[in-house]
C-alpha positions as CSV (number, residue, x, y, z in Angstrom):
1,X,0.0,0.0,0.0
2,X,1.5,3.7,-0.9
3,X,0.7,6.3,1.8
4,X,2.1,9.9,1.8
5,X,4.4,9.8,4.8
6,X,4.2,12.3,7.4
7,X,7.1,14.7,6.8
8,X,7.3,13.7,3.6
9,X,5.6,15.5,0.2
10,X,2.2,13.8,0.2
11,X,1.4,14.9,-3.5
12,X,1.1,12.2,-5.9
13,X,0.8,12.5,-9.5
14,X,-2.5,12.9,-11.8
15,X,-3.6,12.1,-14.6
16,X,-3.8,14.5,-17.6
17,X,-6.3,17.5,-17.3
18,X,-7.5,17.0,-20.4
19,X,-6.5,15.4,-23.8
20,X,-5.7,18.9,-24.7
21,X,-3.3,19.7,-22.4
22,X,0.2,18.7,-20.7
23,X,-0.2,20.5,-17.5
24,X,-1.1,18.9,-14.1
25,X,-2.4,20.4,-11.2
26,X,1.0,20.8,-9.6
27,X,2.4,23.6,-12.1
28,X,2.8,27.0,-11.2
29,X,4.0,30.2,-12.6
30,X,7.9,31.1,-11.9
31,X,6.9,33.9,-9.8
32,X,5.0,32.3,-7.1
33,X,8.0,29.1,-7.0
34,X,10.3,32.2,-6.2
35,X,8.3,33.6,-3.8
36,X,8.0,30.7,-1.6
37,X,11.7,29.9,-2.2
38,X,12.7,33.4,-0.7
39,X,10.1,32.8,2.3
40,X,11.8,29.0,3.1
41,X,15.4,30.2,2.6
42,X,14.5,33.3,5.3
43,X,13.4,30.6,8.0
44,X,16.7,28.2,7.2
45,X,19.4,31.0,7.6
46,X,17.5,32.7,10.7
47,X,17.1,29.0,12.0
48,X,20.6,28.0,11.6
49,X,21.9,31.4,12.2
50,X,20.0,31.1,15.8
51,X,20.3,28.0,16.6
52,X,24.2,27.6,15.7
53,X,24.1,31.1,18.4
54,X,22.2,29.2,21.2
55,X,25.1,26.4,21.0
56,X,28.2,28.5,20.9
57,X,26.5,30.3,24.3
58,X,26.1,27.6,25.9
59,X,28.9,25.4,25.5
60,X,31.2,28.6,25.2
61,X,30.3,29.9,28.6
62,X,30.7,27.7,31.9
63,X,27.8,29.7,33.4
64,X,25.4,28.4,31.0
65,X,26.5,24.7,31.4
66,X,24.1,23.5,33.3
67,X,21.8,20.5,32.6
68,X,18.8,22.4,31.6
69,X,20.9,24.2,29.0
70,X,22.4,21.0,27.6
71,X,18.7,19.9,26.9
72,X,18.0,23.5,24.9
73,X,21.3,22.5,23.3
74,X,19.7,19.3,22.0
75,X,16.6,21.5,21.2
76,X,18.6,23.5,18.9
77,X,20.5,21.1,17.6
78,X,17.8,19.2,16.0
79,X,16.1,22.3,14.9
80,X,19.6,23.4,13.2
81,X,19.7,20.3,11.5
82,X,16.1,20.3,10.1
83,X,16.4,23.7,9.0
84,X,19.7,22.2,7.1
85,X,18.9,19.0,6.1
86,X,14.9,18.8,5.2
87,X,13.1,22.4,4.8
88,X,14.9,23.2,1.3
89,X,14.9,19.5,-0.2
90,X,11.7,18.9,0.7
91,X,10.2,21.9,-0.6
92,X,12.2,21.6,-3.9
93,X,10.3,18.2,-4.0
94,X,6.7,20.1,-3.0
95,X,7.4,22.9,-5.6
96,X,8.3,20.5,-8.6
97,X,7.0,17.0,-8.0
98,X,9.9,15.4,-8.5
99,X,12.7,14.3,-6.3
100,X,16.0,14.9,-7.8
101,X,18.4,13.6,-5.1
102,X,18.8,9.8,-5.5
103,X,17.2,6.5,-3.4
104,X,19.8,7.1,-0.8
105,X,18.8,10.5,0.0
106,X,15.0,9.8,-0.1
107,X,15.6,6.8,2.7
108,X,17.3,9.6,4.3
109,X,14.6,12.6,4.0
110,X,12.1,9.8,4.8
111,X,13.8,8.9,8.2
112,X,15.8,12.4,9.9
113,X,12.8,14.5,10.0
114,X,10.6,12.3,12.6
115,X,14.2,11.6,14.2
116,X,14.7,15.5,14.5
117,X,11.0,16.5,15.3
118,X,11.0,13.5,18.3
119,X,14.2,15.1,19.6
120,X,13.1,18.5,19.6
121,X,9.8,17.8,21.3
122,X,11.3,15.3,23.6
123,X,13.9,17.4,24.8
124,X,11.2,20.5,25.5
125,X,9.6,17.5,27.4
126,X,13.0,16.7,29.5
127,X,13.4,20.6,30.6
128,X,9.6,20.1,31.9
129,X,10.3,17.0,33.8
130,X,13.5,18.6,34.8
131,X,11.8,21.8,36.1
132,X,8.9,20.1,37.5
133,X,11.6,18.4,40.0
134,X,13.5,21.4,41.0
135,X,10.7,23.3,41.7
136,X,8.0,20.9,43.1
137,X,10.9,18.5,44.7
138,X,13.2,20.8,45.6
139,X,15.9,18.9,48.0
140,X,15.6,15.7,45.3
141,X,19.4,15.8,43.6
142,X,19.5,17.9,40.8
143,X,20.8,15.7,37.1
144,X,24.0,15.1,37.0
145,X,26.1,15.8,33.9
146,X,26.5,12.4,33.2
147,X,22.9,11.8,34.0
148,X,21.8,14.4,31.4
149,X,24.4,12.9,28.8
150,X,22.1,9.6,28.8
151,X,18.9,10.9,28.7
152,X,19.9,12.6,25.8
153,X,21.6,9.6,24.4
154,X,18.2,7.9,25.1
155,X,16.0,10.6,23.2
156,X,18.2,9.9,20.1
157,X,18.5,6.3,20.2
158,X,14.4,6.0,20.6
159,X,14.1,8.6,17.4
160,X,16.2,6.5,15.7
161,X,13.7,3.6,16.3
162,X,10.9,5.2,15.9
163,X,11.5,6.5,12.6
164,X,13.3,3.4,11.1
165,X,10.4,2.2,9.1
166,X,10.2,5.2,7.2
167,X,13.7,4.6,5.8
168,X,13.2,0.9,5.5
169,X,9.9,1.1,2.9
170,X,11.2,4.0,1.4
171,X,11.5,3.7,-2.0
172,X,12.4,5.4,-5.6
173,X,9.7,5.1,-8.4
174,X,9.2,6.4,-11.6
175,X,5.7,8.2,-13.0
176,X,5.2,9.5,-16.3
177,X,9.0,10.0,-16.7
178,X,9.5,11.7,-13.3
179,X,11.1,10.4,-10.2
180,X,9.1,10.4,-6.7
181,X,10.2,9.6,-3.2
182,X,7.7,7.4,-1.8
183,X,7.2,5.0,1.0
184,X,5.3,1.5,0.4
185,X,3.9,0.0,3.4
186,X,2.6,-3.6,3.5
187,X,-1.5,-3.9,3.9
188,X,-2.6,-1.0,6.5
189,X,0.7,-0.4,8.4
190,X,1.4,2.6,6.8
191,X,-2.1,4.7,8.3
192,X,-1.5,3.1,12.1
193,X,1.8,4.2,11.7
194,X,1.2,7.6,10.8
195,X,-1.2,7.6,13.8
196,X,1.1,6.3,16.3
197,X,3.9,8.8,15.4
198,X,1.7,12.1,15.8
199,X,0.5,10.4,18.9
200,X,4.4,9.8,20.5
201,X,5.9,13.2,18.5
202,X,2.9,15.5,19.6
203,X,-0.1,14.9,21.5
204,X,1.6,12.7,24.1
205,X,4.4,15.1,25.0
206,X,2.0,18.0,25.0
207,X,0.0,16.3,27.4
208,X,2.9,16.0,29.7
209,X,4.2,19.3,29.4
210,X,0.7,20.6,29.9
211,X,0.2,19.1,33.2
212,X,3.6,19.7,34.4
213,X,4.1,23.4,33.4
214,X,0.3,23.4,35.2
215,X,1.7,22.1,38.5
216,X,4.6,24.1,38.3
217,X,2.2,27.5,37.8
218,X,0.2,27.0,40.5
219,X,3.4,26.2,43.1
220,X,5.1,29.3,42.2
221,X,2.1,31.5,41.5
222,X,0.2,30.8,44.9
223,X,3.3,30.3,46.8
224,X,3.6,32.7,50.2
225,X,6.9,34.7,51.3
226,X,8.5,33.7,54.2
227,X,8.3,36.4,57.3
228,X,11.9,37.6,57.7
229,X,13.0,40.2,55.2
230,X,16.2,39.1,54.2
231,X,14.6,35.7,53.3
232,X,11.6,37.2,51.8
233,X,14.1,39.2,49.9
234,X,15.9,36.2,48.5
235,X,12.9,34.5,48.1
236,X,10.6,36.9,46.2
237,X,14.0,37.1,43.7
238,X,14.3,33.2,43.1
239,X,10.5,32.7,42.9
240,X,10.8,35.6,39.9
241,X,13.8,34.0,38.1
242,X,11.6,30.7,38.1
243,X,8.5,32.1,37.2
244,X,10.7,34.0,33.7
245,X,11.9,30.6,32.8
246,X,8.5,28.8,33.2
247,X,7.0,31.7,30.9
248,X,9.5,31.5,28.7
249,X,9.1,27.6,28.1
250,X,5.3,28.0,28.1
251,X,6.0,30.7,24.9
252,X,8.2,27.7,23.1
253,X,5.9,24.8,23.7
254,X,3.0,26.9,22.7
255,X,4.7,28.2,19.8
256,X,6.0,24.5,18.4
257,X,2.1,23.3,19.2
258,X,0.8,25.8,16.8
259,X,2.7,25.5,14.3
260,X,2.5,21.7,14.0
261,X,-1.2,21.5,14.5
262,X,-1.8,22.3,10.8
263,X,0.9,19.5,9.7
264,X,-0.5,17.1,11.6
265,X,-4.2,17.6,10.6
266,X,-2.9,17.7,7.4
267,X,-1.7,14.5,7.7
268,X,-5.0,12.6,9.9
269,X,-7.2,13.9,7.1
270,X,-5.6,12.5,4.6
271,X,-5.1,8.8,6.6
272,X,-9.1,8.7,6.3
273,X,-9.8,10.8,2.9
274,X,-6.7,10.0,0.5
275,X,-8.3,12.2,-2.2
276,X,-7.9,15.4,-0.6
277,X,-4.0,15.0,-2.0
278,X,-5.7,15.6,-5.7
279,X,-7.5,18.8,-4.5
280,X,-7.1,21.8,-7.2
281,X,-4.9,24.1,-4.8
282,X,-3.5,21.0,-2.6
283,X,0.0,21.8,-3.4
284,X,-0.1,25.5,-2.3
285,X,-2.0,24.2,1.6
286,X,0.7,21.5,1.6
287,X,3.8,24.2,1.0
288,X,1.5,26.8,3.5
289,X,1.3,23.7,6.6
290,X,4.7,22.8,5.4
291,X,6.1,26.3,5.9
292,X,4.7,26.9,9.3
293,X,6.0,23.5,10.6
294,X,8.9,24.5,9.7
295,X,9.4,27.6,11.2
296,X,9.3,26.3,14.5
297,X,13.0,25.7,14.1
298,X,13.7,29.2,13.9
299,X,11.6,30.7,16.8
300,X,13.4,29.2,19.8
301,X,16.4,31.8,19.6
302,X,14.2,34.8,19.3
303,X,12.5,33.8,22.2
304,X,14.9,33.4,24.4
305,X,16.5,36.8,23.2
306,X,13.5,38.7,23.7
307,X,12.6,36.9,27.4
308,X,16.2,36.1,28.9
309,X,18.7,38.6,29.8
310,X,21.6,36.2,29.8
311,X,20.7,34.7,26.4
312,X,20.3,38.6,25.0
313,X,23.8,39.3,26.5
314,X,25.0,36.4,24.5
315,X,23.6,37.6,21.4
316,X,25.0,40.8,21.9
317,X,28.4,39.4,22.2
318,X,27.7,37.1,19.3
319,X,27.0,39.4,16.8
320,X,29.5,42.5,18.4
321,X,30.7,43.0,15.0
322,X,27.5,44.7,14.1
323,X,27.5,48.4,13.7
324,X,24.3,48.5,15.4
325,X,24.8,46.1,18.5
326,X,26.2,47.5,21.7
327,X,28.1,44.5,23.8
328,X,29.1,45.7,27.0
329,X,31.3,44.2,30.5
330,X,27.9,43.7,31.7
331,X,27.1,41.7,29.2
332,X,30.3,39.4,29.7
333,X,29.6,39.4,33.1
334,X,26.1,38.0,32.7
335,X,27.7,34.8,30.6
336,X,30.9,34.5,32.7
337,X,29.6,35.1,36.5
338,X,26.2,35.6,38.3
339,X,25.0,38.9,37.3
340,X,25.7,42.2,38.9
341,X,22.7,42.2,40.4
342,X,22.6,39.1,42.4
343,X,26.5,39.9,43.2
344,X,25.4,43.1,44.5
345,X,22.6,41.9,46.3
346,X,24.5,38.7,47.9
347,X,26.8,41.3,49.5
348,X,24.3,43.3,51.2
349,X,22.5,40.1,52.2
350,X,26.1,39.3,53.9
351,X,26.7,42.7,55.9
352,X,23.4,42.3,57.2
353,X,23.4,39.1,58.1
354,X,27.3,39.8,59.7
355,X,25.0,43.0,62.1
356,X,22.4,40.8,62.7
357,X,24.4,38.2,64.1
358,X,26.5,40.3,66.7
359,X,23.4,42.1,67.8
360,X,21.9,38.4,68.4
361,X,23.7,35.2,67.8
362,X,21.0,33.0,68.5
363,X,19.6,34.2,65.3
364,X,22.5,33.8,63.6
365,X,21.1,30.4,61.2
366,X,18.1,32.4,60.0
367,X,19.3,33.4,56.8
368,X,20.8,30.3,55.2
369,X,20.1,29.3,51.3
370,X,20.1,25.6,52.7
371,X,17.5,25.5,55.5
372,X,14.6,22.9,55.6
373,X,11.4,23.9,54.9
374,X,10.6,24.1,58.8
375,X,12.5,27.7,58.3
376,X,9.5,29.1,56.6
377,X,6.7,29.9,59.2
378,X,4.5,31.6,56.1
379,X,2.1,28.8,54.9
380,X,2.0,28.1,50.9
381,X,5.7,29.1,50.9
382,X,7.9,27.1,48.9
383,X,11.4,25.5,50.1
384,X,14.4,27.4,48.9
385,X,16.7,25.8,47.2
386,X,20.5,25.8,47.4
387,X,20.8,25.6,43.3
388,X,20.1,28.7,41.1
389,X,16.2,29.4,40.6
390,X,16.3,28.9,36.9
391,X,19.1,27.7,34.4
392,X,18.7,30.5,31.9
């Protein structure tokens, strides 16, 4: 059985208009090719322009190594290499209805873009889980490095799998003189397959994200300062630095929902009602859906500019060259120490915590980053812990 595989160009080839004429329904003018080509070539560069920034600030900077960060690294990653290695093949394919780039290559398109898509979603899913334990559970031990190395190992190795069949039935044909990438699946596989996938590479993780990010938003939203000033002080500033990072994964999960829902409709529509793929303007919804999938690669990096200081100072640095960017120490600091304002901040926490204990020793263990959660007399307050409130 041949079914259009998701992530794949589902048009198939028609017959003849009429005796008349040699055009099919999947011709267009010049224009309107080169109009889309400028629109997909505007998402890669920004995506790999971005996403190749988010790396190098990370892995560049020992602040930003933190296992959190290493998952947004594996986030960009696998948006950096979809930008690269399936937005411009593929819509080459959708323009032109023809695949020009060998068997080899069409195993390959047919396998790396569920790998990818898996790996991005899964990771969003990991910083979730990841948060949901800091905050909710905060004296649990935070992931290790190593840790974090195998649960990204994991993600890969399960994308891997999961998207194996693609490149096993994946297969070179010819029609009417023209070469298509398609997939053959035995009997019915290929529709339950199709199913599953959106199922493990979208509805599932959203699920998950949704009830953690939920769990998290009501801890930190309806959570009570503790009495003393200097630890409400403290407090009030680590509640805010989590509450930014949990907005600004909200604004990326959101985002990457949105602009796969139309993809994956797409797609369930045309499990149940094949002959939607022979519709007059199919070709133009299939390089719309296709083109706001895509540009969920190149999102991520904005977002984080525009919501984290950190990652903004590391853009600035990134692109100092610029005539129009302005990089300054504070910026460097931001990336290569805790920022001025929690330096500053830690210090006057210290000389008041030095008066306070020679007026009154006995309250000298009342301002301590480590103290159990019988320290806080405010009910709804949440325990503070001795790691940094967020990893951005």
């Amino acid at each position: 059985q041949e079914t259009p595989p998701p992530f794949k160009v589902p048009l198939k080839p028609v017959e003849i208009l009429s005796q008349c004429s040699s055009s099919t329904q999947f011709t267009q003018p010049g224009w309107r090719i080169a109009l889309w080509a400028i629109t997909y070539s505007f998402i890669v560069i920004t995506s790999i322009v971005g996403n190749t920034t988010i790396i190098w600030i990370i892995l560049a900077h020992r602040r930003m190594r933190t296992a959190t960060n290493y998952f947004i690294v594996n986030l960009a990653l696998s948006d950096l290499l979809m930008s690269a290695f399936n937005t411009i093949f593929n819509f080459i394919y959708a323009s032109h209805n023809v695949w020009y780039f060998g068997e080899e290559f069409c195993r390959f398109q047919n396998w790396f873009p569920i790998t990818a898509v898996f790996v991005s979603i899964y990771s969003m899913t990991a910083v979730a889980a990841e948060r949901y334990v800091a905050i909710i559970h905060p004296f649990k031990p935070r992931l290790s490095a190593g840790s974090t190395r195998v649960i990204i190992g994991i993600i890969w190795l399960v994308a891997f799998g999961l998207a194996f069949p693609q490149c096993f039935y994946a297969e070179i044909t010819m029609d009417n003189g023209a070469m298509k990438c398609i997939v053959v699946w035995p009997d019915d596989v290929g529709s339950k397959y199709h199913i599953a996938v959106i199922v493990l590479i979208y509805l599932l993780p959203l699920m998950v994200m949704f009830v953690a990010y939920s769990i998290i938003g009501v801890t930190l939203w309806s959570s009570a300062a503790p009495g003393n000033h200097l630890n409400r002080v403290h407090y009030e500033h680590q509640v805010n630095a989590k509450k930014k990072f949990v907005k600004t994964m909200v604004v990326v999960v959101i985002i990457f929902a949105v602009c796969w829902l139309p993809y994956h409709i797409y797609f369930i529509l045309g499990s149940f009602k094949e002959d939607i793929y022979q519709q007059k303007y199919i070709q133009q919804v299939y390089l719309a859906v296709f083109l706001l999938a895509m540009s969920s690669t190149m999102y991520n990096p904005i977002i984080y500019c525009c919501l984290n200081q950190r990652f903004r100072s590391g853009f600035k640095l990134a692109f100092r060259w610029c005539p129009c960017i302005k990089a300054t120490e504070k910026d460097k600091l931001k990336l290569m120490s805790p920022s001025l304002y929690q330096t500053t901040h830690r210090k006057s926490r210290t000389t008041s915590f030095n008066t306070e204990t020679q007026l009154n020793e006995k309250e000298k263990t009342s301002f301590t980053l480590t103290q159990s959660p019988l320290s806080f007399p405010a009910s709804g307050s949440i325990p503070i812990h001795h790691a940094k409130a967020a990893d951005l």
